[in-house]
N, C-alpha and C positions, 0 to 999 in steps of 0.2 A: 301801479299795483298789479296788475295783470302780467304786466312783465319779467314782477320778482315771481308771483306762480309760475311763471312760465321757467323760470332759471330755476326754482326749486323744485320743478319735477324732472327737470332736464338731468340735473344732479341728483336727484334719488333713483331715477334709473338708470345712471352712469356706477352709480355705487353695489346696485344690484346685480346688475351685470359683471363688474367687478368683482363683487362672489363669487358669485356662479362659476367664473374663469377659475378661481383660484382653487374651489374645492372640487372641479373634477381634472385640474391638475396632482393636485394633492388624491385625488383617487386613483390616477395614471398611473401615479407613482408607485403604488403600493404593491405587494406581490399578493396575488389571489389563485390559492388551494382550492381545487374542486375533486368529489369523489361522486363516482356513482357505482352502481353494480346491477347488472343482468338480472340478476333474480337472488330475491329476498329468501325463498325459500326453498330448498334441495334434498334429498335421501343420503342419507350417509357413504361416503365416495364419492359423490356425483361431482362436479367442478359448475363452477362459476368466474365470472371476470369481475374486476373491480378495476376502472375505468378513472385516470387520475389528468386532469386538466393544472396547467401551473402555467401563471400569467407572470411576468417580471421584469425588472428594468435589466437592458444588456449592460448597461455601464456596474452593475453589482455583480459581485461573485456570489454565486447561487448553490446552495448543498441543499439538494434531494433528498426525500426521505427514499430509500434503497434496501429494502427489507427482503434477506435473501431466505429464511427457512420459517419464521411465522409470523404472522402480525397479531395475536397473540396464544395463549395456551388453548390446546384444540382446532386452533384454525391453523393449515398449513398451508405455507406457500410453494406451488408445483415451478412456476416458470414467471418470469420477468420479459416483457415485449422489450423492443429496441425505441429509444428515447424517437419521437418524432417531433423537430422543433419546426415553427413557422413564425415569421417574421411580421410580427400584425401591425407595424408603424408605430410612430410615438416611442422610438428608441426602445419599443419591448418587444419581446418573444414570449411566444406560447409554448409549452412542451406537454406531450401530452406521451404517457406510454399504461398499461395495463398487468396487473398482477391476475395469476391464474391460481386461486385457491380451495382447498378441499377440507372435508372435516370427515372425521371416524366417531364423532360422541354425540348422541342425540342431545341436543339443547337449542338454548336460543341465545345468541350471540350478540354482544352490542362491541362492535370494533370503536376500535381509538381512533380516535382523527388522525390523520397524516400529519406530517408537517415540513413545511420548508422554510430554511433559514436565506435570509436575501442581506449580510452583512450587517448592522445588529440587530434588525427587525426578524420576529419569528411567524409563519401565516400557518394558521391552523383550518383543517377541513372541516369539514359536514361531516357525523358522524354516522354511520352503518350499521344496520343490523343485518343477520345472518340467521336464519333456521333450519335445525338440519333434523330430519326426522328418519325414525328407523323403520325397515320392513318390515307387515305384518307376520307375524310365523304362524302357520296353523301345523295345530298340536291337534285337531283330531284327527282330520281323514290321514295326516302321514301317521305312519308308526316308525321311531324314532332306538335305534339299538347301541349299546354299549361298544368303546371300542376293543378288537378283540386284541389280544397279548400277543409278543415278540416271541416268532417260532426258532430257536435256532439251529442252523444249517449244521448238515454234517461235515466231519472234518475230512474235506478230500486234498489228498497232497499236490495235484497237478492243478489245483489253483492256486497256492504257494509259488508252486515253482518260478514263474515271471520274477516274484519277487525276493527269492532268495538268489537267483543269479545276478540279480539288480547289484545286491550287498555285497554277493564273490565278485563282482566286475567292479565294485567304489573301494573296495578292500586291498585291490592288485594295484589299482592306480595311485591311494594314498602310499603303499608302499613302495610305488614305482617312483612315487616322487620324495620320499625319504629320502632313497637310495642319490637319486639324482643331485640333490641337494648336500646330501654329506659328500658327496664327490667332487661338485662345486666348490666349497667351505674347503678342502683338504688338499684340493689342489691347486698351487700359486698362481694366479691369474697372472696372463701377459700383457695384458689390455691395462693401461696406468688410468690412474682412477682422477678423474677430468672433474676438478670442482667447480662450482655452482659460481656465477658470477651475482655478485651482491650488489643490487638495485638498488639506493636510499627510496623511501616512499615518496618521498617529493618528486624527483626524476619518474618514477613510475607512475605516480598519477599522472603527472606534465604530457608523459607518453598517452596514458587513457584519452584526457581529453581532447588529446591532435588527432586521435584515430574518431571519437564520436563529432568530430569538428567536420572531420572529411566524410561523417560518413550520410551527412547531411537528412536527419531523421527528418525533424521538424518540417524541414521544407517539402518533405512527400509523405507529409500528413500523420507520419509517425509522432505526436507531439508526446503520449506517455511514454514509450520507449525513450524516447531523447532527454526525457527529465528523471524519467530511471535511472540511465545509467550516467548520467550526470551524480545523482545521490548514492548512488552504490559504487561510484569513485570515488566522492569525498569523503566516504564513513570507511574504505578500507586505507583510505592514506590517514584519517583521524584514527583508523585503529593503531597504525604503523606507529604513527608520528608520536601520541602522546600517551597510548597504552590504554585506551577507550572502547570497551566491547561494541562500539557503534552499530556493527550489522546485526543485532539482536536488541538495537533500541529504539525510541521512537527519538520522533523529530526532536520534541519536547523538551526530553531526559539527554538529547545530546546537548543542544543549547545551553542547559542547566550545568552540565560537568564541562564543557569547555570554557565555560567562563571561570574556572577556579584556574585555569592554566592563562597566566600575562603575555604570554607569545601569541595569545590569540586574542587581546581584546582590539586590537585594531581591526580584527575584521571577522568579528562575529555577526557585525551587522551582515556580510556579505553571507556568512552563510547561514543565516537565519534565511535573507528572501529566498535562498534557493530552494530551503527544504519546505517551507512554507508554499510558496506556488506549485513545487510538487506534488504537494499535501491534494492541494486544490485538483490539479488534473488526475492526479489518481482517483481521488475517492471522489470532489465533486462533480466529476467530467467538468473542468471549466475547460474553456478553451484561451489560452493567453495569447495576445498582440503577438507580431510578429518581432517587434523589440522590448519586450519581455521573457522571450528567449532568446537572446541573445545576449541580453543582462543577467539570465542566471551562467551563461557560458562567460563572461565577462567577471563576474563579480566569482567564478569556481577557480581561474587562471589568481585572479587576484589571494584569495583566499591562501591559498597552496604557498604562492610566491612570500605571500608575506608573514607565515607560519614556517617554513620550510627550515629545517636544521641541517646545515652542512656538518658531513660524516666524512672522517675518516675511513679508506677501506683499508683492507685486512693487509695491505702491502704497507701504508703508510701506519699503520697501528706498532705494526711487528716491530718497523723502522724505531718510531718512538718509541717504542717498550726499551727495546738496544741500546739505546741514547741512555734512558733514563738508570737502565742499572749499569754502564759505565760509568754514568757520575757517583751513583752510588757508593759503586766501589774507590772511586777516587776518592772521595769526602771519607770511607773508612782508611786507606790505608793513608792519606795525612790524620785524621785523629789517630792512629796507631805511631808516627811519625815525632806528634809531639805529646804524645804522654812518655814515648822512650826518653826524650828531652829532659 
């Protein structure tokens, strides 16, 4: 008897313990918001800090709350400190950086909570108050006067002067350059007029990406420039190639409209990841693997290659053009041939 108490507490504190493990794993895991701020209460103008702790797992991509002119109406935001991350073990990092804010309207202020999103989990802060109060004014010992009226000047011509020679010196040279230019226009140039050599987008991006290949961003810490102009190459060959205003869209709305074009469903996947982890390093400052960039240069080569439309140039267009209205004409002058029949 004594032995099965002894095995059944053995195993209730094997089970307890067993919690324990599991729910401050399960607390490791989780991303944790903290706010605090310098001082609850200020005079209108004055600044204070608002002091932002963020605990997370590294294996998640992480988007910061990044509030660059209020956190909300009446509270203004003057400056953003530089993110400082530390490495607190347990595969997480700490980041902590400070917003410097001001207020112009006397009241009393309840701020929103911060928040940071950790891949579908959203962490929400502590909320903050703010009070901002105005300078006493004494109205009796000052005496207080009307402002007085706009005296105007008399009219002296040698203050002009600068600026009516300004007008006779812009007045010679617009006319110097008529003159110049009707001269141009009217007389036969010598110089034979050298056309433009015509680039398919495809070749042209191809080019883009061997020059940011070489020019080796990522590996000297450039990682947003290198995922920049990675996506500012594929959206002017996607403008080329399929007539897509891409450099005035987002990630999103390009995604959306290349998929109506068949030429490119083979490899929308590819360039989905691209613009999506660029999404990431621009705006969440992530920092991606070092073979992670080199899968969006991988999957941009691929993209290109397997959307790319071979163009005729303007030597071989002319060629066939020439071709096609001499048959032309042959097929009219035999049906002239046998209607005289």
């Amino acid at each position: 008897m004594k032995i099965m108490k002894h095995s059944y507490r053995i195993k209730t504190v094997a089970v307890m313990l067993a919690c324990l493990w599991m729910s401050a794993f399960s607390l490791s895991a989780q991303t944790i918001i903290k706010a605090t701020i310098d001082s609850t209460s200020i005079l209108i103008g004055e600044q204070t800090k608002i002091h932002l702790e963020i605990a997370a797992d590294k294996s998640k991509p992480l988007q910061m709350p990044m509030i660059t002119d209020t956190l909300m109406t009446g509270v203004e935001v003057l400056g953003i400190s530089k993110i400082d991350t530390t490495d607190i073990g347990n595969n997480r990092v700490q980041m902590k950086y400070d917003y410097l804010v001001t207020a112009f309207d006397s009241a009393v202020y309840l701020l929103p909570p911060f928040q940071a999103i950790s891949g579908v989990d959203t962490a929400y802060s502590n909320e903050l108050a703010l009070k901002v109060s105005t300078l006493p004014v004494d109205t009796v010992s000052k005496q207080f006067y009307d402002i007085k009226g706009v005296r105007v000047p008399q009219f002296v011509l040698m203050d002009y002067l600068p600026l009516i020679l300004l007008v006779l010196a812009i007045l010679v040279l617009v006319a110097l350059a008529i003159y110049i230019i009707y001269r141009i226009i009217n007389k036969k140039s010598l110089v034979p007029f050298k056309k433009e050599e015509y680039i398919p987008p495809h070749i042209r991006a191809l080019r883009e990406l061997d020059a940011i290949r070489e020019e080796k961003l990522w590996q000297m810490g450039k990682i947003k420039e290198y995922h920049s102009e990675i996506t500012d190459t594929l959206r002017k060959y996607i403008q080329g190639r399929f007539g897509i205003g891409a450099m005035e869209m987002t990630s999103g709305e390009i995604l959306d409209d290349i998929k109506q074009y068949k030429d490119a469903d083979c490899a929308s996947d590819d360039l989905k990841q691209i613009l999506i982890l660029a999404d990431f390093v621009k705006f969440a400052k992530y920092k991606p693997l070092p073979d992670e960039n080199e899968l969006s240069m991988r999957n941009a080569y691929l993209f290109v290659d397997d959307t790319k439309q071979e163009e005729l140039q303007p030597e071989e267009k002319k060629e066939k053009s020439e071709t096609n209205e001499k048959v032309e004409e042959t097929s009219k002058s035999d049906n002239s041939l046998i209607g005289n029949v």
